[in-house]
PDB file of N, CA, C and O in Angstrom:
ATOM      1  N   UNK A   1     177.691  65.950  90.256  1.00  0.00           N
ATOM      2  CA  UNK A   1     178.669  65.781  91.297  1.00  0.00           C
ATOM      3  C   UNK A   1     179.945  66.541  90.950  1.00  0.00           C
ATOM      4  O   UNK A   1     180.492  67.310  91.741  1.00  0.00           O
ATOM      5  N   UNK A   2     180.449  66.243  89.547  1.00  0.00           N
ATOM      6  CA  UNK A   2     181.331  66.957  88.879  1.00  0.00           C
ATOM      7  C   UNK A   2     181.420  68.520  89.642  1.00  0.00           C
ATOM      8  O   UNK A   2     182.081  68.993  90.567  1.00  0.00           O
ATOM      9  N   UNK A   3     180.400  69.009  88.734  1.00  0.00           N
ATOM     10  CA  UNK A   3     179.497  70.610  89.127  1.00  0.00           C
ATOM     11  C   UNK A   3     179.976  71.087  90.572  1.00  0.00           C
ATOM     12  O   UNK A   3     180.779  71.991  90.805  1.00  0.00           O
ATOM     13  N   UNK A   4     179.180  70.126  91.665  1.00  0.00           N
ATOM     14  CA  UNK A   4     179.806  70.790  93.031  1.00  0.00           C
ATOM     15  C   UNK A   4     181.086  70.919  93.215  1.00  0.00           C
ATOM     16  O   UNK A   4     181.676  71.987  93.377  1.00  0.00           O
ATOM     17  N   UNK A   5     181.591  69.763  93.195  1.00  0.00           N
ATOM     18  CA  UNK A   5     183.244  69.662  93.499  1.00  0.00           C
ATOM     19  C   UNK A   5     183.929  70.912  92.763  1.00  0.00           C
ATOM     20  O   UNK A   5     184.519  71.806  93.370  1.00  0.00           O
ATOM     21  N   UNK A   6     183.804  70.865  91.660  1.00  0.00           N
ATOM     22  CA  UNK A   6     184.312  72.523  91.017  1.00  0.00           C
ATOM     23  C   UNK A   6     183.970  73.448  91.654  1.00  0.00           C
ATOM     24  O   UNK A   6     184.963  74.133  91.898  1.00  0.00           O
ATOM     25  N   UNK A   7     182.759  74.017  92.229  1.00  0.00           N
ATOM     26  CA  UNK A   7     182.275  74.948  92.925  1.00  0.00           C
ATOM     27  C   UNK A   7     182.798  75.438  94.057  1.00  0.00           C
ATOM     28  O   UNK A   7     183.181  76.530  94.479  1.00  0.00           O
ATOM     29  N   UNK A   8     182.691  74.129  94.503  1.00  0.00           N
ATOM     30  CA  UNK A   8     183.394  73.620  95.843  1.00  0.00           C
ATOM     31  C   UNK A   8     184.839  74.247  96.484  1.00  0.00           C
ATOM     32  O   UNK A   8     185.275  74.752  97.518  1.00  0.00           O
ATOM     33  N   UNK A   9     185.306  73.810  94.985  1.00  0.00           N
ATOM     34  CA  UNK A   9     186.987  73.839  95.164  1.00  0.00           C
ATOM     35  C   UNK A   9     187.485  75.391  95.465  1.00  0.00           C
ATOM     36  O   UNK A   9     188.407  75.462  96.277  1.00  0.00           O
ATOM     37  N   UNK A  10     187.067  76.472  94.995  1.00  0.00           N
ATOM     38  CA  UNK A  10     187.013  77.720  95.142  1.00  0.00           C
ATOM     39  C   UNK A  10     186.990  77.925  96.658  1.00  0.00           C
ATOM     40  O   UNK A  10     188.032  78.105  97.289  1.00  0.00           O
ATOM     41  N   UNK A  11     185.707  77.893  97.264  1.00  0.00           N
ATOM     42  CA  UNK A  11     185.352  77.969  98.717  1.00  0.00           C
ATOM     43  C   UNK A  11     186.090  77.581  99.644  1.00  0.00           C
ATOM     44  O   UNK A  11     186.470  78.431 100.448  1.00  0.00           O
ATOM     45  N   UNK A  12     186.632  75.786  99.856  1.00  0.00           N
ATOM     46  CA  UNK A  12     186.929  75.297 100.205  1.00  0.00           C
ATOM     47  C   UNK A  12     187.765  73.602  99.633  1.00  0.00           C
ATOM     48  O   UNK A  12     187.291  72.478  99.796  1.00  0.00           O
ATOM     49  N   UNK A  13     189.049  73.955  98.983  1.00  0.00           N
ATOM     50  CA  UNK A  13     189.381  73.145  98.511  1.00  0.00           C
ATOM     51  C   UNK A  13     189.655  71.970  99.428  1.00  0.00           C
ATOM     52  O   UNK A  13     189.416  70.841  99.000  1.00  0.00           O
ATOM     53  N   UNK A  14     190.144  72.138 100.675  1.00  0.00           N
ATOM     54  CA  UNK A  14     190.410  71.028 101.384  1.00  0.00           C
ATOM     55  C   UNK A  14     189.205  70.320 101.275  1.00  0.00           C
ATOM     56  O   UNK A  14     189.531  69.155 101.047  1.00  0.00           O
ATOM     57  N   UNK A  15     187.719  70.429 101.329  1.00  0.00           N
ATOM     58  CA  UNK A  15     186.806  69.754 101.234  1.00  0.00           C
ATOM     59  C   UNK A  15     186.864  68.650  99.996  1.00  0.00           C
ATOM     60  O   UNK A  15     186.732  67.428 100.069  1.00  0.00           O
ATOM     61  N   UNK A  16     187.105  69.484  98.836  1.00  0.00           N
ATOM     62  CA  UNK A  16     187.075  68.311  98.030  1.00  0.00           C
ATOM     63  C   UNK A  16     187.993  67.934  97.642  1.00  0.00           C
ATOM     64  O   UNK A  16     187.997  67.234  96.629  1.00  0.00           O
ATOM     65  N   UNK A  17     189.509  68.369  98.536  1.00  0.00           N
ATOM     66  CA  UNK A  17     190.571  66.849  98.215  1.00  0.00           C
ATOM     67  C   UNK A  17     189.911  66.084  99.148  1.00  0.00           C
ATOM     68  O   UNK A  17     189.562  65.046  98.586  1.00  0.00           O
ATOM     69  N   UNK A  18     189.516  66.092 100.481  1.00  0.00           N
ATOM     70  CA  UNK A  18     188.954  65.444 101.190  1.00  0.00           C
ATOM     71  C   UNK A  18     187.887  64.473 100.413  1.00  0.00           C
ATOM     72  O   UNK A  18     188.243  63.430  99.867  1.00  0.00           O
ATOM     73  N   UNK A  19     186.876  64.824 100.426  1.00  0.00           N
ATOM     74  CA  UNK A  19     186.040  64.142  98.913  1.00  0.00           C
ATOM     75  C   UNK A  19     186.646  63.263  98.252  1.00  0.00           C
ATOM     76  O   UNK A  19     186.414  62.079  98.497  1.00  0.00           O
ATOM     77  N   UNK A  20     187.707  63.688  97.105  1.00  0.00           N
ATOM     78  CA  UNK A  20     188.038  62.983  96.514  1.00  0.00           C
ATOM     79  C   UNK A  20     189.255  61.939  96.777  1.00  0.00           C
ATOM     80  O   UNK A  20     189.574  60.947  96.122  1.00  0.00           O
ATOM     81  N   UNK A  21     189.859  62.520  98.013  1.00  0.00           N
ATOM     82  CA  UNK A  21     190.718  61.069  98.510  1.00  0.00           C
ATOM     83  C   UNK A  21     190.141  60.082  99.231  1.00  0.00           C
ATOM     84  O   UNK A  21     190.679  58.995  99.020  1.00  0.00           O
ATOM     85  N   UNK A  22     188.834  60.041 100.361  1.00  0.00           N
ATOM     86  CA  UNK A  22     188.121  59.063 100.937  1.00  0.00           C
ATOM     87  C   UNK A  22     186.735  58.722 100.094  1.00  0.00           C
ATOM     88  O   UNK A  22     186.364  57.602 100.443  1.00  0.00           O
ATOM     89  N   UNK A  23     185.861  59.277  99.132  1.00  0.00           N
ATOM     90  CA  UNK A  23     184.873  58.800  98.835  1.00  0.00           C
ATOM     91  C   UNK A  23     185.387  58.236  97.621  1.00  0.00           C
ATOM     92  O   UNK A  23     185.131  57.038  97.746  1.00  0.00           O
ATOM     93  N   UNK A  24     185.947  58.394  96.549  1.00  0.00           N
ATOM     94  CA  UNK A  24     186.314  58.378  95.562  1.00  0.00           C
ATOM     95  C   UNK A  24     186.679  57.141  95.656  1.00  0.00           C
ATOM     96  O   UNK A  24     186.220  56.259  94.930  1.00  0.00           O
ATOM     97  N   UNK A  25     187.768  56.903  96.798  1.00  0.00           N
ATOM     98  CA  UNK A  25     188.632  55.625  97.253  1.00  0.00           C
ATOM     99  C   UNK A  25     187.802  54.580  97.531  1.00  0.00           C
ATOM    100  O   UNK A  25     188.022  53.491  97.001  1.00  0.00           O
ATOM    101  N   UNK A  26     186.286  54.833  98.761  1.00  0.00           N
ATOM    102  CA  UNK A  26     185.724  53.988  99.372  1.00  0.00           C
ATOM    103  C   UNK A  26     185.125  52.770  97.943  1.00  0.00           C
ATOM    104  O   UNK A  26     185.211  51.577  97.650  1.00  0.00           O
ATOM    105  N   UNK A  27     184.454  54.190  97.355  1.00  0.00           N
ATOM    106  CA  UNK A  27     183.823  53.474  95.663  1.00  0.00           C
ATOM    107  C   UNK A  27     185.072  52.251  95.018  1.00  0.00           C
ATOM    108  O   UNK A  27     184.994  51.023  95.048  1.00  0.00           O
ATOM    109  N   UNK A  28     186.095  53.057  94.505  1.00  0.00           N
ATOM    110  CA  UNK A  28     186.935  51.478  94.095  1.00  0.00           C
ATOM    111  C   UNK A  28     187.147  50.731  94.525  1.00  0.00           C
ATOM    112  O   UNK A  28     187.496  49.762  93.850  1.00  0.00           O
ATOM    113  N   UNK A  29     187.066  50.584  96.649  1.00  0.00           N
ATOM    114  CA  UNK A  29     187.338  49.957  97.042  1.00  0.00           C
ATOM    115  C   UNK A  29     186.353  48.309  96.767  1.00  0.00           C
ATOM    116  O   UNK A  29     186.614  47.126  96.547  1.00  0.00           O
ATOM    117  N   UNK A  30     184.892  49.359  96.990  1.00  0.00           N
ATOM    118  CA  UNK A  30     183.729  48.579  96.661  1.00  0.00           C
ATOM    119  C   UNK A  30     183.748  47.962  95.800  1.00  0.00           C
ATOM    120  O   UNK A  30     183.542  46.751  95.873  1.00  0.00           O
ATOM    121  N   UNK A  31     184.014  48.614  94.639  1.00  0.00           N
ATOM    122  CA  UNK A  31     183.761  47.917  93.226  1.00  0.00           C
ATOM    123  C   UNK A  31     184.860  46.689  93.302  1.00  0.00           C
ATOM    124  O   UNK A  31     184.539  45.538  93.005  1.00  0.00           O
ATOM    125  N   UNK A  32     185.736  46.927  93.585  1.00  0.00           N
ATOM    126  CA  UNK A  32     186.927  45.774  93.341  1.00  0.00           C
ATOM    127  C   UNK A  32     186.503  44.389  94.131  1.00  0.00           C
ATOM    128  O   UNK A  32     186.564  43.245  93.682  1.00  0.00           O
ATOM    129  N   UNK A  33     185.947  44.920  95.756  1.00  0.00           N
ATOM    130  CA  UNK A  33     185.589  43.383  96.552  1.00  0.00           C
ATOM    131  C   UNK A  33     184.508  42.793  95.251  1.00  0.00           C
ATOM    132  O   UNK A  33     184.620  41.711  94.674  1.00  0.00           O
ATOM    133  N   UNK A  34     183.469  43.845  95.007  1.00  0.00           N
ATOM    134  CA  UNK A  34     182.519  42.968  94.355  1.00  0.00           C
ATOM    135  C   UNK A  34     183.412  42.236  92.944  1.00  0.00           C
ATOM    136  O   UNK A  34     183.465  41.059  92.588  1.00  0.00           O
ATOM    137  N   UNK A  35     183.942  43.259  92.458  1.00  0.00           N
ATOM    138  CA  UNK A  35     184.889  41.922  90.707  1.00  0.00           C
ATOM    139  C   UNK A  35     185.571  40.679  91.215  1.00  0.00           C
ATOM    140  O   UNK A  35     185.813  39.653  90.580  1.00  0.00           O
ATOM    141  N   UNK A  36     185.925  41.052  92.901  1.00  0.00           N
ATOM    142  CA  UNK A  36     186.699  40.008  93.218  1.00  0.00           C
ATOM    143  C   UNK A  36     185.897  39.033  93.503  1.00  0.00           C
ATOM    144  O   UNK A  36     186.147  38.063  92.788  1.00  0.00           O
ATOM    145  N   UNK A  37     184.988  38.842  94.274  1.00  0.00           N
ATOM    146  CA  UNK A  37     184.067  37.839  94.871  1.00  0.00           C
ATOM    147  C   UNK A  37     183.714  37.102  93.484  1.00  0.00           C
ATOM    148  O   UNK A  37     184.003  35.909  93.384  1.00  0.00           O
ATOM    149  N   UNK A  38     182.865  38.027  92.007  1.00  0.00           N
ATOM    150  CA  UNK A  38     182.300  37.032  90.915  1.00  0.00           C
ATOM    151  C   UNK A  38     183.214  36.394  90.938  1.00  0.00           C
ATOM    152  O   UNK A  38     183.115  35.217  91.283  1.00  0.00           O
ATOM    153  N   UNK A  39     184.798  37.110  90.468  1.00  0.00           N
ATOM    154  CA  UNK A  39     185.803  36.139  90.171  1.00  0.00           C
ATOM    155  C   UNK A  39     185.993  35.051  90.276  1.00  0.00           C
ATOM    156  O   UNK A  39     186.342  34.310  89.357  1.00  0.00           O
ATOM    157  N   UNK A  40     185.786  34.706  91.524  1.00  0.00           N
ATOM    158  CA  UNK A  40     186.236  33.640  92.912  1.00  0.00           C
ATOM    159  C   UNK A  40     185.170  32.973  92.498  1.00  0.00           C
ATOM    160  O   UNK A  40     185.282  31.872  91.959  1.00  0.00           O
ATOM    161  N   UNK A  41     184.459  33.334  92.623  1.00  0.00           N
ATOM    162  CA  UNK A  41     182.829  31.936  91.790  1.00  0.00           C
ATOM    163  C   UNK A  41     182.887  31.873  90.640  1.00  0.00           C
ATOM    164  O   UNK A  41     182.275  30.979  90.056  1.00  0.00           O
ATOM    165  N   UNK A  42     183.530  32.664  90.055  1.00  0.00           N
ATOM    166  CA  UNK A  42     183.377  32.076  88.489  1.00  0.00           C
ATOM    167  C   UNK A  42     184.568  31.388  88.349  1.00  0.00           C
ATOM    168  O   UNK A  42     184.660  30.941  87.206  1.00  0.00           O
ATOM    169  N   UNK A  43     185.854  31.026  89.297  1.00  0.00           N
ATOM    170  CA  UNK A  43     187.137  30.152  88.335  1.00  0.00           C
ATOM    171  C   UNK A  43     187.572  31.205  88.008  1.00  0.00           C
ATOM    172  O   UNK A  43     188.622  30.740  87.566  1.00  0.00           O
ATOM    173  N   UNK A  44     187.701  32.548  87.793  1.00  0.00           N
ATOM    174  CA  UNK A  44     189.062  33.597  87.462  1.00  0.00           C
ATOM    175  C   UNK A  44     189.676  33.894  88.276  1.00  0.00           C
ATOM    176  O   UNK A  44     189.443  33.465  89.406  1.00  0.00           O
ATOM    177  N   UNK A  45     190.585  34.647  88.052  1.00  0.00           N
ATOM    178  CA  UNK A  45     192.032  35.082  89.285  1.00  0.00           C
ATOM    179  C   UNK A  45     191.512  36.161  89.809  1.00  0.00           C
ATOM    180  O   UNK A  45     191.186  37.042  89.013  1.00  0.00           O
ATOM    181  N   UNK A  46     191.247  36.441  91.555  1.00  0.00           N
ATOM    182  CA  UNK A  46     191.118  37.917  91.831  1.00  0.00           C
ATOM    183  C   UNK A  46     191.882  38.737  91.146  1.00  0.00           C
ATOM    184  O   UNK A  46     191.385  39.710  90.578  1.00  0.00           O
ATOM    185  N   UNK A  47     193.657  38.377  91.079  1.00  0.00           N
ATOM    186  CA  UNK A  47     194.056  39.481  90.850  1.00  0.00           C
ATOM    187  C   UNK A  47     193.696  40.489  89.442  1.00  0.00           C
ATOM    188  O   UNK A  47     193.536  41.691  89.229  1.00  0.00           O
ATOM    189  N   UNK A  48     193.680  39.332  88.722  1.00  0.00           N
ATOM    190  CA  UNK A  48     192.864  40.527  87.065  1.00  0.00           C
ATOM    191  C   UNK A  48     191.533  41.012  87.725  1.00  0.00           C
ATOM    192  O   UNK A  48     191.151  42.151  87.461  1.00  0.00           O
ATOM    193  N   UNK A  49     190.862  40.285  88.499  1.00  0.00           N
ATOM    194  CA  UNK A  49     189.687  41.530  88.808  1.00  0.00           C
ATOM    195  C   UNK A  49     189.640  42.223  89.304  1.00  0.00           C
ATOM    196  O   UNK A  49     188.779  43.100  89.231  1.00  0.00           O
ATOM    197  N   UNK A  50     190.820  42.149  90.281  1.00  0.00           N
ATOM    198  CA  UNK A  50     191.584  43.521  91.108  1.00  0.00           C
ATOM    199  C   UNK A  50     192.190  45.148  89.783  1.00  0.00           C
ATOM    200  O   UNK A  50     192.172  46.371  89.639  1.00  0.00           O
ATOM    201  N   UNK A  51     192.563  44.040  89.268  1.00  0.00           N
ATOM    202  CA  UNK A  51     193.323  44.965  88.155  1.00  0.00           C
ATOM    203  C   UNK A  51     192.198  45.521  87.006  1.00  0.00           C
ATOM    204  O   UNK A  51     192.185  46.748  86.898  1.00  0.00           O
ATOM    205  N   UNK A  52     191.585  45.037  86.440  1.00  0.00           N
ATOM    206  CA  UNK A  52     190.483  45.176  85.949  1.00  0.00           C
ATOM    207  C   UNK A  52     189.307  46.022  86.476  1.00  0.00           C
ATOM    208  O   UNK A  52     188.479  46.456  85.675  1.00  0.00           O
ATOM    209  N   UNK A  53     189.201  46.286  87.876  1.00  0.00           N
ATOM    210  CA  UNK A  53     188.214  47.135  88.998  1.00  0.00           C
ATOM    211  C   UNK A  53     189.226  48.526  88.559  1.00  0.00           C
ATOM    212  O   UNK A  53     188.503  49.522  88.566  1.00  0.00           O
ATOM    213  N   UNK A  54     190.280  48.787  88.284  1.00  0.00           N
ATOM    214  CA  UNK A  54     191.059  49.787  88.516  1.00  0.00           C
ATOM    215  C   UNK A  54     190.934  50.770  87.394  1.00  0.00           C
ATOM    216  O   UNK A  54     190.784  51.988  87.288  1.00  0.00           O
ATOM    217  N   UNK A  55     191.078  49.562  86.468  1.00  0.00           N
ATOM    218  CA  UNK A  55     191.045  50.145  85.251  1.00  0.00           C
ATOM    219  C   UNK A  55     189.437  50.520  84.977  1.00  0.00           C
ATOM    220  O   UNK A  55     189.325  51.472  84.205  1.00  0.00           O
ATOM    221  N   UNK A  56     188.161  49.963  85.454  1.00  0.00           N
ATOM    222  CA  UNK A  56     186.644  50.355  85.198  1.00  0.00           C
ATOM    223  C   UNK A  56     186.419  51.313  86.119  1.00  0.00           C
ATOM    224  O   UNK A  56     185.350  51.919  86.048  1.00  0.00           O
ATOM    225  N   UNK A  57     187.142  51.566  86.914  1.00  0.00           N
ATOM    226  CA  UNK A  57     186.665  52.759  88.003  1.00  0.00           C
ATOM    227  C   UNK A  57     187.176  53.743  87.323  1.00  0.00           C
ATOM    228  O   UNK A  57     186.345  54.650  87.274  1.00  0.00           O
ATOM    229  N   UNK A  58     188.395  54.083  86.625  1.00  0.00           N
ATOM    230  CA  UNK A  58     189.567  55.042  86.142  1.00  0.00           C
ATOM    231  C   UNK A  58     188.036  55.346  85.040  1.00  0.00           C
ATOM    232  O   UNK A  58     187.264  56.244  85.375  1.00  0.00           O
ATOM    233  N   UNK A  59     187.759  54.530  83.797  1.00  0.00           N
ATOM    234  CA  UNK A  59     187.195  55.188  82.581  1.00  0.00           C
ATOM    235  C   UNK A  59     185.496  55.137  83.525  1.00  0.00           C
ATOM    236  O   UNK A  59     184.566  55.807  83.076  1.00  0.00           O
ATOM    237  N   UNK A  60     185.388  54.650  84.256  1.00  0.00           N
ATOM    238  CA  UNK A  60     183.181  54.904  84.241  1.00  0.00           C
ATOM    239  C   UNK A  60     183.552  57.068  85.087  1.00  0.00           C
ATOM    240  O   UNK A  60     183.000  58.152  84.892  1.00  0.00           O
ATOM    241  N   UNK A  61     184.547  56.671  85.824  1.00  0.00           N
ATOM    242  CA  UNK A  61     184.146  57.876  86.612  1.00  0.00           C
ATOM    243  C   UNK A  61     185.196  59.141  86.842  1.00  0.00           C
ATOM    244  O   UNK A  61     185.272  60.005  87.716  1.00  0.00           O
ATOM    245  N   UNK A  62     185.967  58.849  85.653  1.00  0.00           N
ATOM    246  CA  UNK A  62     187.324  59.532  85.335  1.00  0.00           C
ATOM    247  C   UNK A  62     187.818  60.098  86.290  1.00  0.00           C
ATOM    248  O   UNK A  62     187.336  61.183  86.616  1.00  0.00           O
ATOM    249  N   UNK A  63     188.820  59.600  86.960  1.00  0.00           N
ATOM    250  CA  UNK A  63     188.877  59.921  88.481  1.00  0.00           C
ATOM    251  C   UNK A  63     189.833  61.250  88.077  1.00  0.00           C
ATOM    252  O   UNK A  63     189.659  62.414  88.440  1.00  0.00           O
ATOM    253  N   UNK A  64     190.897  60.711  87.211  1.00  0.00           N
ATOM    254  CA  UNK A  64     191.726  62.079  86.771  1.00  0.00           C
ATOM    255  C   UNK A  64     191.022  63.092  86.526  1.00  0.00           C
ATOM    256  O   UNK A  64     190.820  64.058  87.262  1.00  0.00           O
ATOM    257  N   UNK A  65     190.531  62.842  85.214  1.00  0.00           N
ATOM    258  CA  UNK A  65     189.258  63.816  84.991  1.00  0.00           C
ATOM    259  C   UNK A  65     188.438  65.048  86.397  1.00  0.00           C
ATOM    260  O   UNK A  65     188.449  66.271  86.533  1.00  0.00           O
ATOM    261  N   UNK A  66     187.982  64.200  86.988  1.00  0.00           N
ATOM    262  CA  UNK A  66     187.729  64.458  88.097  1.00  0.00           C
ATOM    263  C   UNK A  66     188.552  65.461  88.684  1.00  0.00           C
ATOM    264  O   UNK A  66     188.526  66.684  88.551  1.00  0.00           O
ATOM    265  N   UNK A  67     189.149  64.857  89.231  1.00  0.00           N
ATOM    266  CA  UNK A  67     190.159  65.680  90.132  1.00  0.00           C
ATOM    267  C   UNK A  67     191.249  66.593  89.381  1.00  0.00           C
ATOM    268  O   UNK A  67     192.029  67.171  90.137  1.00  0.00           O
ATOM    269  N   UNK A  68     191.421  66.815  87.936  1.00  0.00           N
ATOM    270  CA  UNK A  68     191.918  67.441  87.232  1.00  0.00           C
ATOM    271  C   UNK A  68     190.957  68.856  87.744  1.00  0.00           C
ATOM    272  O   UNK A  68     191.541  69.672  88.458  1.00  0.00           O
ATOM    273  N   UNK A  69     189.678  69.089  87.414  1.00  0.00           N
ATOM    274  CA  UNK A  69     188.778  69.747  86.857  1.00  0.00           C
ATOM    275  C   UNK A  69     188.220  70.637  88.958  1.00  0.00           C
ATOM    276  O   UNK A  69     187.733  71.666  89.428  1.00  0.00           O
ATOM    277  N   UNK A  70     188.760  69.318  89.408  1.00  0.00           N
ATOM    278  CA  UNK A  70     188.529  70.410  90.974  1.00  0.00           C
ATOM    279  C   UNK A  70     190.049  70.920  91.631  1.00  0.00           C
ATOM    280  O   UNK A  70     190.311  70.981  92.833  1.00  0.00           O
ATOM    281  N   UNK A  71     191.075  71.307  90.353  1.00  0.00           N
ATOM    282  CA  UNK A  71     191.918  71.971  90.997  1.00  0.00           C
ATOM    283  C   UNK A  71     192.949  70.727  91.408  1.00  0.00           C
ATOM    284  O   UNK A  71     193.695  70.662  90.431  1.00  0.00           O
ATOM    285  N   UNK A  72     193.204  70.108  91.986  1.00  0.00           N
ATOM    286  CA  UNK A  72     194.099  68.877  92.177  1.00  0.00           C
ATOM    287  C   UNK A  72     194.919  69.149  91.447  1.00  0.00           C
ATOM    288  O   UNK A  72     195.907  69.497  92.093  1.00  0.00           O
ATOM    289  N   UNK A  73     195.170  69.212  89.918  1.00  0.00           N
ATOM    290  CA  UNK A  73     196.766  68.884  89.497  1.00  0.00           C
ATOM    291  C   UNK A  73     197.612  70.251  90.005  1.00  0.00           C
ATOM    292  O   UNK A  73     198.842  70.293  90.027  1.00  0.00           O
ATOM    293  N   UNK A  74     196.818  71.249  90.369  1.00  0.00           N
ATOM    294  CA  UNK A  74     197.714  72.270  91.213  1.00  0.00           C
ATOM    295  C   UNK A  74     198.081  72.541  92.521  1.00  0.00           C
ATOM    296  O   UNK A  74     198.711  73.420  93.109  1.00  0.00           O
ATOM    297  N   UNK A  75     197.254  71.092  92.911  1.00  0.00           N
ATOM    298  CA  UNK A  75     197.827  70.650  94.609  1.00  0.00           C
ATOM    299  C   UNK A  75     198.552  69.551  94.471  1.00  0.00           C
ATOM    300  O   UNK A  75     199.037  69.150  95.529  1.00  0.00           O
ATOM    301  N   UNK A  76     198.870  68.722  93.214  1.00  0.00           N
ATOM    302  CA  UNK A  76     199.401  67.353  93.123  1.00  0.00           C
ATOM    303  C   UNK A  76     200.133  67.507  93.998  1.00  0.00           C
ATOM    304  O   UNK A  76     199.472  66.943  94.870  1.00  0.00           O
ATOM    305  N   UNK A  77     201.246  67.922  94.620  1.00  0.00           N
ATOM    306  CA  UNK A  77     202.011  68.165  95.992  1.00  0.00           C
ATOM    307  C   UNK A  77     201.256  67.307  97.407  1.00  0.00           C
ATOM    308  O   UNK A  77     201.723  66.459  98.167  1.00  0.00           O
ATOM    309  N   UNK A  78     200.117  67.863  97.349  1.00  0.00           N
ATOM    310  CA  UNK A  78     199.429  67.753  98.354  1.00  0.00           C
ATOM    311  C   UNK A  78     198.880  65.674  98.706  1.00  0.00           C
ATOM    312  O   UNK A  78     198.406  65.090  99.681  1.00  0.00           O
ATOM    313  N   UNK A  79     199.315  65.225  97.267  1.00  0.00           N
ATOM    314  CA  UNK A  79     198.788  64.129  97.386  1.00  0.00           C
ATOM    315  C   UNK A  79     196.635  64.285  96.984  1.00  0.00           C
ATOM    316  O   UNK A  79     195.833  64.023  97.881  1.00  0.00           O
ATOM    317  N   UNK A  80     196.238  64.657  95.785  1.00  0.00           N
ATOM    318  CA  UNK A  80     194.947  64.887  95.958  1.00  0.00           C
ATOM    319  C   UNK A  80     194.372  63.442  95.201  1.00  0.00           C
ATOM    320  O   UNK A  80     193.163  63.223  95.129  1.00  0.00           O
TER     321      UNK A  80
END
């Protein structure tokens, strides 16, 4: 996935800020309802599993990383 998005970014960078501001997003969004819901049945606080989703999305799928590597920190302007 890495691979394309680099590829990508050349051709058509708007594509993969696009990419990486709505899919990227949808995923943590996901992951977080699900830490939140165990939470809530297990007796913990959403909010650490809110906070905790942030921090496991950041290291499983290095979002910086990521978006470092498709050009982004030279659109940081752009909001990528």
């Amino acid at each position: 996935m890495t691979r394309l998005l680099i590829t990508e970014f050349s051709h058509d960078p708007d594509f993969t800020q696009s990419f990486l501001a709505g899919r990227m997003r949808k995923g943590k969004t996901h992951l977080q309802g699900c830490l939140v819901e165990i939470a809530i049945t297990q007796g913990a606080s959403p909010e650490m599993a809110a906070e905790m989703s942030g921090m496991l999305f950041g290291m499983a799928l290095g979002n910086s990383c990521s978006g470092c590597c498709a050009g982004c920190a030279r659109r940081r302007r752009r909001k990528c």
